[in-house]
C-alpha positions as CSV (number, residue, x, y, z in Angstrom):
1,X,-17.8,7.4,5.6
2,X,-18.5,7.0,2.1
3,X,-15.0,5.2,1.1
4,X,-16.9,1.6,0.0
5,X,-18.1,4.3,-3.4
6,X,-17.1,2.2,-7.0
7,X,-14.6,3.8,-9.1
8,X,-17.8,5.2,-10.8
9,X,-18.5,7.4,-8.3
10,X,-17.5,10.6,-8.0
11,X,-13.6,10.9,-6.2
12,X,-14.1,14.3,-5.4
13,X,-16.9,13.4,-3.6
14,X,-15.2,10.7,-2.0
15,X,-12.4,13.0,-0.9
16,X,-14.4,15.9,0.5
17,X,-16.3,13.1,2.7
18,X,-12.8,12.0,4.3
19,X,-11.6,15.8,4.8
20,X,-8.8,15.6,2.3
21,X,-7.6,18.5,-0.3
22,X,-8.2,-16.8,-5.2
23,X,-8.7,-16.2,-7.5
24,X,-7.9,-16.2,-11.1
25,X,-4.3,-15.2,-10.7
26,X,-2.7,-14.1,-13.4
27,X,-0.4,-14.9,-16.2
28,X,2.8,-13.1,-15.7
29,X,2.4,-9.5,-18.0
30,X,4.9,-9.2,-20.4
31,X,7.3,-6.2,-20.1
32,X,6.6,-3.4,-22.6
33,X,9.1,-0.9,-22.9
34,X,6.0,1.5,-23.8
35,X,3.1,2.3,-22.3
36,X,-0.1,1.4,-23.9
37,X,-3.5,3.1,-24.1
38,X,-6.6,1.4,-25.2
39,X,-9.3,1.9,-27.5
40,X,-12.0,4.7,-27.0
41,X,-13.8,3.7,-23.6
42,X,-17.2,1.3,-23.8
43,X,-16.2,1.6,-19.8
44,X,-15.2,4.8,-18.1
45,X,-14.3,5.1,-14.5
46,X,-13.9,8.8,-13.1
47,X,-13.2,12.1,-14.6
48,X,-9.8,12.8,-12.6
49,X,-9.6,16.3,-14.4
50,X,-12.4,17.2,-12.2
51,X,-10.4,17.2,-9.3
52,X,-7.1,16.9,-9.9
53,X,-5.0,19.5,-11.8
54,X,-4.3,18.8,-15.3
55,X,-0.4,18.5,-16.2
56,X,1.2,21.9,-17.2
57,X,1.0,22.4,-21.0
58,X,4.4,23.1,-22.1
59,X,5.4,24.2,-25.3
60,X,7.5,22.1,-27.6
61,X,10.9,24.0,-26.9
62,X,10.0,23.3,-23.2
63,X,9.4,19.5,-23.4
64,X,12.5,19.9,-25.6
65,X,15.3,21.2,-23.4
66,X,17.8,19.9,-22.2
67,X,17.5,18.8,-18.3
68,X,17.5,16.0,-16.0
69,X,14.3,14.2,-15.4
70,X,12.3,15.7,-12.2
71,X,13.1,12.5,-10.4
72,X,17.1,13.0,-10.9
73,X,18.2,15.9,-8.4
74,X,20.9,17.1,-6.7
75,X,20.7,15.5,-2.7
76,X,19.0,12.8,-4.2
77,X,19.7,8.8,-3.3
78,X,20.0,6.5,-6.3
79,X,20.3,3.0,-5.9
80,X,23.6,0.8,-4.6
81,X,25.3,-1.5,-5.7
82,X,24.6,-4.6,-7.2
83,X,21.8,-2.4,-9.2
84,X,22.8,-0.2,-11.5
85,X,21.5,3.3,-11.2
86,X,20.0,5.3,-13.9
87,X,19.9,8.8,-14.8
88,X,17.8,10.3,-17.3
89,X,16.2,13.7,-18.9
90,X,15.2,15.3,-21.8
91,X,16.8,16.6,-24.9
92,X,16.5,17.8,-28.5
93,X,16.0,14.9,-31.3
94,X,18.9,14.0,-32.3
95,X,21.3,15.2,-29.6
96,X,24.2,13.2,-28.0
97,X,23.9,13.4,-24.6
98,X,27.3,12.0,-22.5
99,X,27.0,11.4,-18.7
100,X,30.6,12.0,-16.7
101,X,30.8,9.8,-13.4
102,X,33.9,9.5,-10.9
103,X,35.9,10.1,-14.2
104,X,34.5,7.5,-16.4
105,X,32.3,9.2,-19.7
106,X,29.1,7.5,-20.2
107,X,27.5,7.6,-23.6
108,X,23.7,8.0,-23.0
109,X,20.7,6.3,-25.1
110,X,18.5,9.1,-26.8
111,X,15.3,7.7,-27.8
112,X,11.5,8.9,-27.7
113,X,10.1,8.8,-24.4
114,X,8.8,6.0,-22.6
115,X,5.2,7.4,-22.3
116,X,3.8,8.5,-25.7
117,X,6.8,9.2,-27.8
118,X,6.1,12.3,-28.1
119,X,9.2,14.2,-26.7
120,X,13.0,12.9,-26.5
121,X,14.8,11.3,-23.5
122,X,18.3,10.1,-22.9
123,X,19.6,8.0,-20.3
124,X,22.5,6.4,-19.2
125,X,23.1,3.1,-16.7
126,X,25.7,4.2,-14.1
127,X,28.2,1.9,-13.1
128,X,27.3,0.1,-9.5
129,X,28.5,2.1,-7.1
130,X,28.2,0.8,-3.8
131,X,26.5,2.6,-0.4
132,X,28.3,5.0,1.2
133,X,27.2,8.5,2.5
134,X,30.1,9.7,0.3
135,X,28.4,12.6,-1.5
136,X,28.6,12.5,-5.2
137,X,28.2,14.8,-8.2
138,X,28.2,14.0,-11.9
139,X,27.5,15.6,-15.2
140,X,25.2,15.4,-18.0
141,X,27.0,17.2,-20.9
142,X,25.4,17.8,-24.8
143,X,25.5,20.7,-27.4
144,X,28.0,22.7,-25.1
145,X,25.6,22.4,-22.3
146,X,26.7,21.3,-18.8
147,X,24.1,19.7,-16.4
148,X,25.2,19.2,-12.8
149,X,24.3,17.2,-9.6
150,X,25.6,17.4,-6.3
151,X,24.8,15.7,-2.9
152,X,24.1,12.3,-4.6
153,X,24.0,9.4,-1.9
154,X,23.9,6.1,-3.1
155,X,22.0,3.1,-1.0
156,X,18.0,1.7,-1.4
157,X,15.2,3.8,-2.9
158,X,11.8,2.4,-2.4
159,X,8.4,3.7,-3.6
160,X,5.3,4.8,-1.1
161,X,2.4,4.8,-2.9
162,X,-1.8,4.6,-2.3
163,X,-4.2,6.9,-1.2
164,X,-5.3,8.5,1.9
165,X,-3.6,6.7,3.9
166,X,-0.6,6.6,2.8
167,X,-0.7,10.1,1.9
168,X,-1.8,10.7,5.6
169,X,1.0,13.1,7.1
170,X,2.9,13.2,9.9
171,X,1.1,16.9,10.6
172,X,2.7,20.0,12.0
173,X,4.4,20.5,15.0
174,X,1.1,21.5,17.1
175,X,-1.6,19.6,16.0
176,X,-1.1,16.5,18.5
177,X,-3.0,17.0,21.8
178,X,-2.3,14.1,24.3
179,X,-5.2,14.9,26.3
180,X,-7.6,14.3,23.3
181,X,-6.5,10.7,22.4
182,X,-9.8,9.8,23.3
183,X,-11.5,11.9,20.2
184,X,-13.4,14.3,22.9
185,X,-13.3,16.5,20.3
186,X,-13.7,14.5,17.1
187,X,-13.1,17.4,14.7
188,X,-9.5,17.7,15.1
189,X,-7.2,16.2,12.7
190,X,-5.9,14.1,15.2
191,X,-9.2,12.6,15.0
192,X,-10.5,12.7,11.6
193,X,-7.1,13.3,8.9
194,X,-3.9,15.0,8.8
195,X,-2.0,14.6,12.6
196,X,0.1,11.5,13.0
197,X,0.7,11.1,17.1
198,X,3.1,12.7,18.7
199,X,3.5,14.7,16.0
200,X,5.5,17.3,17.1
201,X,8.4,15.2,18.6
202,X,8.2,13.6,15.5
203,X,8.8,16.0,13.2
204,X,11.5,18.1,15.3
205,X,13.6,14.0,15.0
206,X,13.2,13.9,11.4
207,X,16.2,16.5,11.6
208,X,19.0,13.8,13.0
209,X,18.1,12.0,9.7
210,X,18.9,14.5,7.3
211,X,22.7,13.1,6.9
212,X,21.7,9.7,5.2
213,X,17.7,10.2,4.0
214,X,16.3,12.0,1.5
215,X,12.1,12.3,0.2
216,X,11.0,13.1,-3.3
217,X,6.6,13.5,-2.8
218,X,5.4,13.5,-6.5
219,X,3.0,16.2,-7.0
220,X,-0.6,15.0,-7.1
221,X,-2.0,15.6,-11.0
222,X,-3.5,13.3,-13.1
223,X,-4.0,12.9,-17.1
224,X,-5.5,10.8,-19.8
225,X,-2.6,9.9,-21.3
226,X,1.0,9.0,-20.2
227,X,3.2,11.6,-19.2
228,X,6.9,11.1,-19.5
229,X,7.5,13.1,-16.0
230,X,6.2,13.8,-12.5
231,X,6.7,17.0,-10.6
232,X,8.9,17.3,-7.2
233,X,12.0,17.8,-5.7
234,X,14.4,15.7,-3.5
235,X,14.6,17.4,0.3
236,X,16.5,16.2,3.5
237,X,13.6,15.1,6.3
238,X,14.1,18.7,7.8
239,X,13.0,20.6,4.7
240,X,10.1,18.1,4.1
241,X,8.9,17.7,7.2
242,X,5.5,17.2,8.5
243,X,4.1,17.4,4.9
244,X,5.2,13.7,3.7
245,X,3.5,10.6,4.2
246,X,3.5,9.2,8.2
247,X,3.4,5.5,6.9
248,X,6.1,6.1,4.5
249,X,8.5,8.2,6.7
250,X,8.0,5.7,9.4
251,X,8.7,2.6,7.3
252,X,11.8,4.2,5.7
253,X,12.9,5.2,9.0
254,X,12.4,2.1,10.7
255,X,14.6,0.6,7.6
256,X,17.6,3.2,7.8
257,X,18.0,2.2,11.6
258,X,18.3,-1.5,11.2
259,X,19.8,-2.2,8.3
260,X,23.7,-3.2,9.1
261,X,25.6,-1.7,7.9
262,X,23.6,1.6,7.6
263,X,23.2,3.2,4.3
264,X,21.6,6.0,2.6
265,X,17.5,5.7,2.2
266,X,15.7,7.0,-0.5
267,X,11.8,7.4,0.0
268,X,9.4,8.5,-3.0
269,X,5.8,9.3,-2.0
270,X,3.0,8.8,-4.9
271,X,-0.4,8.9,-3.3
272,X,-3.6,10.1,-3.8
273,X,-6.7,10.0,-1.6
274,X,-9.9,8.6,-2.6
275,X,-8.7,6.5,-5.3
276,X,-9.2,3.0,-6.4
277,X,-6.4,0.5,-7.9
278,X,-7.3,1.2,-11.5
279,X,-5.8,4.8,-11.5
280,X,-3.1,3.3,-10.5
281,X,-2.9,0.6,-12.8
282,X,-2.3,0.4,-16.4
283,X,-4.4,-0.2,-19.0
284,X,-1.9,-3.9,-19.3
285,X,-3.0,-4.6,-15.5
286,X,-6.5,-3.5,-16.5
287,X,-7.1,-5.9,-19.6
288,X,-5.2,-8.6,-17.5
289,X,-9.0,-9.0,-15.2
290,X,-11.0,-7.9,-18.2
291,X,-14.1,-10.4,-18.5
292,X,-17.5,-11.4,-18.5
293,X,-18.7,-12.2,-14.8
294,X,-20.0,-9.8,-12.9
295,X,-16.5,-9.3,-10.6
296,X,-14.7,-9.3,-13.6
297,X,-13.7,-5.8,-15.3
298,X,-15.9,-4.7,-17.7
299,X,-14.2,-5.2,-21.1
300,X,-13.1,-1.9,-22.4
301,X,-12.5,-0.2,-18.8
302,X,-10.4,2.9,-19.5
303,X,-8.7,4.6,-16.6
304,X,-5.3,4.5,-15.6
305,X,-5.5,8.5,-14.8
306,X,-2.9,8.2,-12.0
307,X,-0.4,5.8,-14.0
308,X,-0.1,8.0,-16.6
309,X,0.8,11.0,-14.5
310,X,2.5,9.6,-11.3
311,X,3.6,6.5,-11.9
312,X,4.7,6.1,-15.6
313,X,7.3,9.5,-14.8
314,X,9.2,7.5,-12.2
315,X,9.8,4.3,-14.1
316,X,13.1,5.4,-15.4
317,X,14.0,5.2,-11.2
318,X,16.0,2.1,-10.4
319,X,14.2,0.9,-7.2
320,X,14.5,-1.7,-4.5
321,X,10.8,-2.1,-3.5
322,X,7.2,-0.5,-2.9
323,X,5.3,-0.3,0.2
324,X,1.7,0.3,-0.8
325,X,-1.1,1.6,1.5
326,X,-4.9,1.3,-0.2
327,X,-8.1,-0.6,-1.3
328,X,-10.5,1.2,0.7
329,X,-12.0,3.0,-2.6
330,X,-12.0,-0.6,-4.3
331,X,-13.7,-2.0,-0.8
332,X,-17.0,-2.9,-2.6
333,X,-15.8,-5.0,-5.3
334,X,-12.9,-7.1,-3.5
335,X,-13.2,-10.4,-5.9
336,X,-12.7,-8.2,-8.6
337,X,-9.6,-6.7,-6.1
338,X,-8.5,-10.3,-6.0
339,X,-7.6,-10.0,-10.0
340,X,-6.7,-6.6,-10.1
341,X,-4.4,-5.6,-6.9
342,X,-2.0,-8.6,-8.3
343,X,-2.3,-7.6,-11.8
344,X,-0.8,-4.3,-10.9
345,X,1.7,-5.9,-8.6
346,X,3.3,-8.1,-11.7
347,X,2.6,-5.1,-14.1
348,X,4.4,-2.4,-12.2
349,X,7.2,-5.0,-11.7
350,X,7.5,-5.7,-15.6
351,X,7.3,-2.0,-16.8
352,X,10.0,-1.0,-13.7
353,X,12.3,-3.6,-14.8
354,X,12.1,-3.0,-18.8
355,X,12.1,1.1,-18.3
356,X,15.7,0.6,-16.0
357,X,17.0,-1.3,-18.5
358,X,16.7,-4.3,-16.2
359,X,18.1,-2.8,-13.1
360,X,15.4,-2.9,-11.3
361,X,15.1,-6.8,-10.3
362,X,12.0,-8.2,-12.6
363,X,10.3,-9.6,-9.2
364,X,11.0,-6.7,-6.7
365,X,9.9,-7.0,-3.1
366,X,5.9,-5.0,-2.9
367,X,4.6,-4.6,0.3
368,X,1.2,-3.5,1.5
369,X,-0.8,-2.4,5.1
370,X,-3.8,-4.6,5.4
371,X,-7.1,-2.1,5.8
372,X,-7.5,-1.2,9.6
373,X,-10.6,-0.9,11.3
374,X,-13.0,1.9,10.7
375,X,-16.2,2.7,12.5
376,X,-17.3,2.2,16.5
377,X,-18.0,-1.7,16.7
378,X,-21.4,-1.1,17.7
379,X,-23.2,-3.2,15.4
380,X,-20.7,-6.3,15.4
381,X,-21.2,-9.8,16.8
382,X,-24.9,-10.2,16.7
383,X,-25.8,-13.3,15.3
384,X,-26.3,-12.1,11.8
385,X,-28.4,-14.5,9.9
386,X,-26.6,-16.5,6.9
387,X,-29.0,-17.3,4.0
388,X,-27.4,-18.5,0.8
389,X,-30.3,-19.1,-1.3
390,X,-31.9,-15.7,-0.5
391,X,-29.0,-13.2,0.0
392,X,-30.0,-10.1,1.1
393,X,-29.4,-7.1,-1.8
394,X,-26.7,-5.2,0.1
395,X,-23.9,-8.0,-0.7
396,X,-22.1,-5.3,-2.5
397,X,-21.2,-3.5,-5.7
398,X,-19.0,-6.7,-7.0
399,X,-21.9,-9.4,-7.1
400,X,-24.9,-7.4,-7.7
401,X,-27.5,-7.5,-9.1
402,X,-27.7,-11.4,-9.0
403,X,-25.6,-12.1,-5.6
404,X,-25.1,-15.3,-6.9
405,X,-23.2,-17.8,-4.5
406,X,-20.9,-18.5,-7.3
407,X,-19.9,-15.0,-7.1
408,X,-19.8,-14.2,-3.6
409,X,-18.4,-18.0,-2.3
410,X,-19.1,-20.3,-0.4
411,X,-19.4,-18.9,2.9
412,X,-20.0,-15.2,1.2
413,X,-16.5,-14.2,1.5
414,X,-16.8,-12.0,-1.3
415,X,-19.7,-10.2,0.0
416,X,-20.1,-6.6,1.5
417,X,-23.4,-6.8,3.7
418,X,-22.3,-3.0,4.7
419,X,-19.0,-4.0,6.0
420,X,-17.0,-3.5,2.7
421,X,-13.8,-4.2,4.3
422,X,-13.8,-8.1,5.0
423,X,-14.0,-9.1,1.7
424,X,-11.1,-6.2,0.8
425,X,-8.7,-7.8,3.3
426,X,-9.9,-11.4,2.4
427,X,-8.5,-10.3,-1.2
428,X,-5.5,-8.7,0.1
429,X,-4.4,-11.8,2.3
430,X,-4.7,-13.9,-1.0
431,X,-2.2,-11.9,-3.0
432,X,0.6,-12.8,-0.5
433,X,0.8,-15.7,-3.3
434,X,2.4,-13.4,-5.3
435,X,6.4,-14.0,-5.0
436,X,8.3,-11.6,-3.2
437,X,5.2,-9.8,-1.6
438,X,4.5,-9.3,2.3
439,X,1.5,-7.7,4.5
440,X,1.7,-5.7,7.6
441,X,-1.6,-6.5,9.7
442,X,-2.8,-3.2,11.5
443,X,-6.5,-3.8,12.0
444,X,-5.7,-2.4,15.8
445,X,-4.9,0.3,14.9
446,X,-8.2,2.6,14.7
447,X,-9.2,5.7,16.0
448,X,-11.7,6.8,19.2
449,X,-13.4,8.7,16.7
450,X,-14.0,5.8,14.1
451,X,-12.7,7.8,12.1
452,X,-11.2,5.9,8.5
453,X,-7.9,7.5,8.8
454,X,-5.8,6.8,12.3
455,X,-3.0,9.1,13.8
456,X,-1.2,5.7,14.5
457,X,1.3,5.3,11.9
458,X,4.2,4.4,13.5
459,X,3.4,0.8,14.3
460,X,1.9,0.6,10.2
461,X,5.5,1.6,9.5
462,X,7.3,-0.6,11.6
463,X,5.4,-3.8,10.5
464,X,5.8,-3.2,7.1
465,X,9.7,-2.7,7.5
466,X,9.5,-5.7,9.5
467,X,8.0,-7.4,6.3
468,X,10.9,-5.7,3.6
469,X,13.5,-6.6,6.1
470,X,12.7,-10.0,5.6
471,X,11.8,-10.1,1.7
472,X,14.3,-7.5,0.5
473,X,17.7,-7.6,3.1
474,X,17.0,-11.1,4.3
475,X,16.6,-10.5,7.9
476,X,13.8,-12.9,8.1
477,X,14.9,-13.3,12.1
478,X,12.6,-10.4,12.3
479,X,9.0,-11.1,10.5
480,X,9.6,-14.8,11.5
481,X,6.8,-13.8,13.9
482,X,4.0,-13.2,11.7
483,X,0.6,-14.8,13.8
484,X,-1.7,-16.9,11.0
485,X,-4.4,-18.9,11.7
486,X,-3.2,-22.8,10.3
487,X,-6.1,-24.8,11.0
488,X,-10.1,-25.3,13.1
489,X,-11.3,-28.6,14.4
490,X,-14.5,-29.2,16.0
491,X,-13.0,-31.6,18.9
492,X,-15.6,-32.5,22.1
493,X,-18.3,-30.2,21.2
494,X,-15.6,-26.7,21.3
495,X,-13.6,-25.3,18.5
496,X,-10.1,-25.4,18.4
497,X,-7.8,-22.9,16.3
498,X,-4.5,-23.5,15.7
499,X,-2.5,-20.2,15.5
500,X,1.0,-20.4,13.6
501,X,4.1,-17.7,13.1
502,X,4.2,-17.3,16.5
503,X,6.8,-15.8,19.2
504,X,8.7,-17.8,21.8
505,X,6.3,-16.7,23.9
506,X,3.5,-17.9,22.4
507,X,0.2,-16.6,21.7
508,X,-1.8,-13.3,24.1
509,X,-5.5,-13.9,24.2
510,X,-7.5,-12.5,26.1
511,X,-10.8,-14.8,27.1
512,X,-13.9,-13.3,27.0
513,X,-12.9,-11.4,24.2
514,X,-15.4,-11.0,21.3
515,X,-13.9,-11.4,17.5
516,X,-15.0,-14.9,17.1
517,X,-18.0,-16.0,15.0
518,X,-18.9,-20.0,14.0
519,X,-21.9,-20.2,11.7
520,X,-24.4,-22.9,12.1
521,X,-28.0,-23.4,13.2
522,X,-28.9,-20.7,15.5
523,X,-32.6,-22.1,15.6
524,X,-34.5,-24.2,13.7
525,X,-32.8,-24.7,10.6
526,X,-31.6,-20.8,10.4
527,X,-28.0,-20.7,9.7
528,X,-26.2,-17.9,11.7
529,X,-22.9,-16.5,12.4
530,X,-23.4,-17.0,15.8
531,X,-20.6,-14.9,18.3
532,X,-18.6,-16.9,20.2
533,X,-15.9,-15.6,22.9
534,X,-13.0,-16.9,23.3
535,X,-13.2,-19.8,26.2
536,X,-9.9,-21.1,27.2
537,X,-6.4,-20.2,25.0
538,X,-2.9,-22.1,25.0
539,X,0.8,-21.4,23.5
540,X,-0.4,-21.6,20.2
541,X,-4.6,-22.3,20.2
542,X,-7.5,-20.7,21.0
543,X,-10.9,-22.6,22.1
544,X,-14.1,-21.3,21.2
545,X,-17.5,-23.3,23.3
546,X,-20.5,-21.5,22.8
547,X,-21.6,-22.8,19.2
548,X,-24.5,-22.9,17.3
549,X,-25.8,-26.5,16.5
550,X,-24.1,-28.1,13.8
551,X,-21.4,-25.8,13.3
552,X,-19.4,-25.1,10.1
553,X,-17.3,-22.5,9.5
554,X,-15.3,-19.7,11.9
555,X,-14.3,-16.8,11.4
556,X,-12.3,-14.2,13.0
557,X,-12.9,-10.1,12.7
558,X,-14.9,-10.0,10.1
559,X,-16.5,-7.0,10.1
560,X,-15.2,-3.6,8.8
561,X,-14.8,-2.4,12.5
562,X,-13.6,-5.6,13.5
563,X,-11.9,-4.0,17.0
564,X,-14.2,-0.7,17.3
565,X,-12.4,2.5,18.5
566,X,-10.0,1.2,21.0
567,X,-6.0,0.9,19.2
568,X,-3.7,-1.9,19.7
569,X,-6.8,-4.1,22.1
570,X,-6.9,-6.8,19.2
571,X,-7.9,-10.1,20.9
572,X,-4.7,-11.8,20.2
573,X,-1.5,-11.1,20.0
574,X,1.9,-12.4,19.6
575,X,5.6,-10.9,20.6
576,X,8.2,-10.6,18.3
577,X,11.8,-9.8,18.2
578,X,12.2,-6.4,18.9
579,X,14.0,-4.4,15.1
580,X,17.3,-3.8,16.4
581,X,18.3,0.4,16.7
582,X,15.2,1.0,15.8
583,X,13.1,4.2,17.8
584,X,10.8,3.7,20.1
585,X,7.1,4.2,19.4
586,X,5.1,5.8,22.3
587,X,1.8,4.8,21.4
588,X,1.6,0.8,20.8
589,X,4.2,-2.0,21.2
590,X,6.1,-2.1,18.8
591,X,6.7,-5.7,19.2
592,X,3.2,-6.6,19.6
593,X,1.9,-8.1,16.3
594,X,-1.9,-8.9,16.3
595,X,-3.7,-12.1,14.7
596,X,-5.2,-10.7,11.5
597,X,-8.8,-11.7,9.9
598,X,-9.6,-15.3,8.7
599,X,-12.4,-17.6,7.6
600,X,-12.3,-21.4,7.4
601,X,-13.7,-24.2,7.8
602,X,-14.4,-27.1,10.5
């Protein structure tokens, strides 16, 4: 599919492919109320310029005028009470800026910018207001000039951001054809990218949501160098519609029809297909994994090319969370993923909480969609040989050129072998260590056409609300049921896993089912990840009886199309509470929550 390409390779290459236009955790990063570039590169990633527009050159009148920020609109949400929202713009140096709010005059801070310096900002903390659909205007006055804003809601604003899919949309009214679930015809974008299901009746309900949602979707540019702004407006669901991220609208949605009391949801989509963690990240996060070993970053990485110009503009937006959707572009190197996905994590949270003037809580709740499964199956579950003196050359991008075990661990965890996506999730089940953090499993959730990019959304929405509900509001009633594996014994010649987070009605398997592998001697003194069905199950274990002789280690999905093309047929499954008020979802239960990938040992 040619997502598993480093950050070296080309992107653009990358996105044409896809049909688009534990480790060493860190030391908390300290909050900068700048952002920082680094020295001239000894390690570039990718050009973005070559594919991505450049940001508008304005002249210095322009960047000088006084106006609200791009993320401050009229019909936009800001956050409740007991944050403190922020508004912000730009003025002339030297300008007093005063903000006027429900009667109370607010003397804003004018400072440089928080990018580069380079131009002027003000800002002003607003009093905490609490949620209400009460519609709100205030004023931004300086010079003799009068700024206005209307239609301001005030409840939770959280931040969708990844690449492709996240930036997957919910498609246009005609693009879902029932009859071709199956992929009979594989080039539709049903099928390949761009057509959520049932995407029509989808996009015709976004409409009864227009009196308490709103969606900003940052326009998609990228730039060397911090920018102090992002480009977009803030629309009701109706005017967005079928153009904004499924995943995102679908999680925000989920969220506005549980929370009690209900209140006004604000939804900012920043994605980008085809793109690893370090355009995201900034050059902090980067120099946080910088190093010597071969997963490490390369000292003197420079990228950051999607900070600077979607990210850094928004940090002046007083936010209750992220829900993050990516790592398929970063799929080859996951121990250097293991460092780097968490760095960013604790860097975006510093920056956010500094740039609001601590209103935005230092440890916010960030929440990501575990990579699905992509590709047919066909060549899973056969045995493969296991050779840790002599790995074979293909262990991926992030041990080479040694493939030492050191790097790739103990049972190869680390390593790619073509599948690219174990060792990704591997790394993105270890950063649930992070505080405040939480992962929506959606590994059955693929496509007939193997395609990397599924039209099931809704249930990658639902379980990552389920996930916020608990960490951000809570509600942990409703992720309570979260199915991990706790434990394997090797107990009269079977193996036994124990499976914990469970619903009261314990675990679904199915027996017979492939997913399991147990290495040991296959023959002679071989060592094999031999396939073993599952044999027997109970309320909350599975057993596994065909081994290999002297067995070791089991694992559970580990390949990159773990489940092949057939959605929501994971193995096992547990039921949870059904998310009270919440819509139904046509394809998939939406209470079904599978078992996700593991490896350990007997």
């Amino acid at each position: 599919v040619g997502v598993r390409a480093s950050p070296q390779a080309s992107v653009s290459s990358v996105a044409d492919s896809q049909g688009m236009p534990p480790t060493e955790l860190l030391l908390l990063l300290s909050a900068a109320p700048a952002v920082t570039t680094v020295a001239p590169p000894a390690v570039t990633t990718t050009d973005m310029h070559d594919w991505l527009p450049a940001p508008p050159v304005s002249s210095g009148a322009a960047t000088a005028a006084f106006r609200f920020a791009a993320a401050v609109g009229s019909g936009m949400v800001l956050a409740a009470a007991p944050k403190q929202a922020v508004v912000w713009g730009f003025c002339e140096a030297g300008a007093s800026v005063d903000v006027v709010f429900r009667g109370q005059t607010i003397r804003a801070t004018v400072a440089p910018d928080h990018a580069t310096g380079a131009s002027t900002t003000w800002r002003a903390l607003l009093p905490a207001t609490g949620a209400s659909f009460e519609k709100h205007s205030l004023e931004a006055r300086s010079g003799g000039r009068t700024l206005r804003l209307s239609d301001v809601l005030f409840g939770e604003v959280w931040v969708c951001s990844g690449q492709s899919n996240m930036q997957y949309p919910l498609g246009t009214p005609t693009c879902w054809n029932a009859t071709n679930v199956n992929c009979s015809n594989p080039h539709t974008k049903q099928c390949s990218f761009g057509c959520t299901a049932d995407a029509g009746a989808e996009i015709a309900s976004m409409a009864d949501f227009d009196g308490g949602m709103r969606l900003f979707q940052v326009g998609r540019m990228s730039s060397k160098t911090p920018l102090p702004d992002v480009r977009g407006e803030w629309l009701p669901p109706s005017k967005m519609g079928g153009r904004f991220s499924a995943t995102c609208w679908f999680f925000g949605r989920d969220l506005y029809s549980v929370l009690s009391p209900t209140v006004p949801i604000g939804l900012i989509e920043s994605d980008v297909g085809g793109t690893p963690d370090e355009h995201w990240s900034s050059p902090d996060a980067i120099r946080a994994c910088e190093g010597p070993r071969p997963w490490d970053m390369p000292p003197g990485t420079v990228d950051s090319v999607l900070w600077n110009a979607m990210v850094v503009g928004l940090l002046r937006t007083t936010i209750s969370g992220v829900a993050w959707y990516q790592g398929e572009n970063n799929a080859a190197e996951p121990r250097r993923y293991s460092c780097s996905f968490p760095a960013m994590i604790e860097d975006w949270r510093a920056k956010w909480h500094a740039l609001t003037d601590n209103a935005t809580a230092r440890h916010f709740p960030f929440g990501w969609a575990q990579l699905n499964s992509d590709g047919t199956g066909r060549q899973d579950y056969t045995n493969r040989t296991f050779n840790p003196p002599h790995p074979p050359a293909n262990c991926g991008r992030g041990c080479a050129p040694a493939c030492s075990g050191e790097c790739l661990g103990r049972y190869h965890e680390w390593g790619d072998y073509g599948n690219g996506f174990t060792g990704l999730r591997y790394a993105q089940s270890a950063a649930l260590r992070v505080r405040n953090t939480f992962q929506a499993v959606i590994i059955d959730t693929p496509v007939a056409s193997g395609s990397i990019h599924s039209p099931f959304t809704q249930p990658v929405g639902r379980r990552l609300a389920r996930g916020a509900l608990a960490v951000a509001y809570g509600r942990k009633e409703l992720h309570a049921v979260d199915p991990i594996a706790t434990g394997a014994v090797l107990r009269a010649g079977a193996v036994e896993i124990s499976v914990g987070g469970l619903g009261r009605g314990g675990l679904m398997a199915e027996i017979g089912a492939r997913g399991f592998e147990v290495l040991g001697n296959c023959s002679g003194p071989t060592l094999c990840w031999m396939s073993s069905p599952i044999s027997a199950a109970s309320a909350d274990a599975v057993t596994l009886s065909a081994l290999p002789a002297q067995p070791q280690a089991v694992r559970y999905l580990w390949y990159i199309d773990a489940v092949g093309v057939h959605p929501f047929r994971a193995p096992i499954y547990t039921k949870a509470l059904p998310l009270p008020g919440a819509p139904g979802i046509k394809y998939g239960n939406g209470e079904l929550l599978p078992l996700g990938p593991f490896l350990l040992p007997l």
